[in-house]
N, C-alpha and C positions, 0 to 999 in steps of 0.2 A: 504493500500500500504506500499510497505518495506522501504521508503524514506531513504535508507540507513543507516535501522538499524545494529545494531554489533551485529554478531552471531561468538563464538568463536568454532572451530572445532578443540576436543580435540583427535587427533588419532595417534595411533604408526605408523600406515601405511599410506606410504607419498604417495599414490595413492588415497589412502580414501581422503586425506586429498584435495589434488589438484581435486578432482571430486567432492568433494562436494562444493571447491571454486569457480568452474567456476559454477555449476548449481546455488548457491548464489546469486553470483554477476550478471548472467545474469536475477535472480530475482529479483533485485534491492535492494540488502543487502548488505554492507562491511564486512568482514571477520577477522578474524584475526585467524592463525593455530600455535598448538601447539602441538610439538612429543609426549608428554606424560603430566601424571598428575602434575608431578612435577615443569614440567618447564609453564603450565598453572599458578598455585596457585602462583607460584616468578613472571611471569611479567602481570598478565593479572590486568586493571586497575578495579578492581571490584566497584567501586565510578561509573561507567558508565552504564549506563540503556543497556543490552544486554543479549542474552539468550544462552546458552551450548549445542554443541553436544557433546556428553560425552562418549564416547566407553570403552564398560564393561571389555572387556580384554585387560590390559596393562602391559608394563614391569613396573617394581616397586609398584607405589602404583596404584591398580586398579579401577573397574570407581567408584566400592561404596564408597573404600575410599577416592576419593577425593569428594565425595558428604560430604559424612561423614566430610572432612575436611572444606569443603566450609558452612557446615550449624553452626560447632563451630567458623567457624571466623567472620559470618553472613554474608555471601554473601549473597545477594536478587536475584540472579541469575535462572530463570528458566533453568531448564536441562529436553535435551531430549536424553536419553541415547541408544546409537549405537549397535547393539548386533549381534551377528554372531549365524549361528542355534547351538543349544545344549544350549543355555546360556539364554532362556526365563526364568528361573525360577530364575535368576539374576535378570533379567529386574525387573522382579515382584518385588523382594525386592527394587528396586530401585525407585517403581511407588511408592509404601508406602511409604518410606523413604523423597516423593514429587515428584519426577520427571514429569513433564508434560505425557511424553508419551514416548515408550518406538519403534523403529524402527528397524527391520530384515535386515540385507545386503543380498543383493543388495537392496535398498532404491527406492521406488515409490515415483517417484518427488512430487504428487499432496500429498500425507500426511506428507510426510517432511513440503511442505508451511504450511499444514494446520498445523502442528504439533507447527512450528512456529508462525503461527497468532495466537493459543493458547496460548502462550506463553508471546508473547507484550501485548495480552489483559489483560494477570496475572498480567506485569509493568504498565497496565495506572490503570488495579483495585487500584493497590496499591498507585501510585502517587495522584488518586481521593480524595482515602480515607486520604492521608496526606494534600493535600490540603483543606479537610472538617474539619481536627482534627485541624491546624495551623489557621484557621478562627474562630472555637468555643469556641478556646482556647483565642481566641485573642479578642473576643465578650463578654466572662464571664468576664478577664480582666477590660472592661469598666464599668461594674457594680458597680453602689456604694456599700460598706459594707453590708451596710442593704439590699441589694437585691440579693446579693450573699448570706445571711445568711438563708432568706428567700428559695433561691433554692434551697439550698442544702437540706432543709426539705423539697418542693417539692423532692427532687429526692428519699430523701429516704422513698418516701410514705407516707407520714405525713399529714393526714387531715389540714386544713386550722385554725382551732379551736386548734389543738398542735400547731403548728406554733405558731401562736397569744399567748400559753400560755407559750412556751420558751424563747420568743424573748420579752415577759410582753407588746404587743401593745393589739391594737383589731381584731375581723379576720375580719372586715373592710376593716381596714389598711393593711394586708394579703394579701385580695382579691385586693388591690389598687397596691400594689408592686407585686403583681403577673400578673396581665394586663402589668405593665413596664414592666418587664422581658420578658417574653413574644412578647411586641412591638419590643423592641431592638434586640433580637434574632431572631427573623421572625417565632416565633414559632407559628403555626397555631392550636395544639395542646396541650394537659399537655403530652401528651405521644410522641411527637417528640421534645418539651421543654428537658423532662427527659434524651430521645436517645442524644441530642445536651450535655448535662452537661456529659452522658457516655463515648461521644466523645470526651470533653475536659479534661477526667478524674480529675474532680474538686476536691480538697483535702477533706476529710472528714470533 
């Protein structure tokens, strides 16, 4: 459901712009409309989880370049870019370039939604993934020395027996700091251990 998600509709024409408002908001999404690319990029709060209609031909800069502008400032912004006939082979560069999905005017309600739900599932992919990297980062953290040093040879493939012979213990003692690791990490495996240290990008 659209629990009043922010979808910003970037169009030069102010009739695009109020038709796609009202079939939004009777969707259950908040809006915000913008005449062009320009004045999009100056007030649109990009810090805010929301996703772009982006219409390909505009006065000034047009819709690649503001994609093009939005991916050098790092906006996390999905875009589903607006295209009028003749201008598919736009789109196309524009689906490369990332765009979600790329929509024909006049706009079929039900693939705009879905074009959308596309889209929010790309923001919770990403918010998951920063929630799993802020947690494994935050679980290596608690590691004592010696078992951080120990992982880090786990991660870089390192038999049990190199380990023991870098760090001058026994691979014993290895295998003892490696069951703790393991504990505390909830790693069920050496190879989702490994993915968890990938994810926390641990220092060399």
């Amino acid at each position: 459901m659209p629990e009043g998600k922010l979808v910003h509709i970037v169009d030069d024409e102010d009739s695009i712009r109020r038709s796609l408002d009202f079939l939004l908001r009777s969707a259950g999404y908040r809006t915000e409309r913008w005449e062009d690319g320009e004045a999009f990029l100056r007030g649109a709060n990009n810090a805010e989880a929301a996703c772009v209609l982006l219409d390909v031909r505009m006065p000034g800069m047009d819709g690649l370049q503001v994609q093009a502008e939005m991916a050098s400032r790092g906006y996390n912004l999905p875009v589903i870019v607006l295209t009028g006939h003749g201008d598919i082979a736009t789109a196309v560069r524009a689906m490369r370039g990332g765009a979600v999905d790329f929509l024909e005017k006049p706009f079929n309600r039900e693939r705009l939604l879905d074009a959308l739900a596309v889209g929010f599932a790309r923001i919770e992919d990403r918010e998951a993934a920063r929630k799993r990297q802020e947690w494994a980062t935050t679980e290596v953290a608690k590691l004592t020395e010696r078992e951080k040093e120990v992982l880090e040879g786990l991660a870089c493939g390192y038999p049990n027996k190199t380990i023991a012979y870098d760090l001058g213990i026994s691979s014993r003692t290895v295998e003892v700091y490696r069951a703790n690791v393991m504990a505390k990490m909830h790693a069920r495996s050496l190879s989702e251990l490994v993915r968890m240290v990938t994810i926390a990008r641990l220092p060399d």
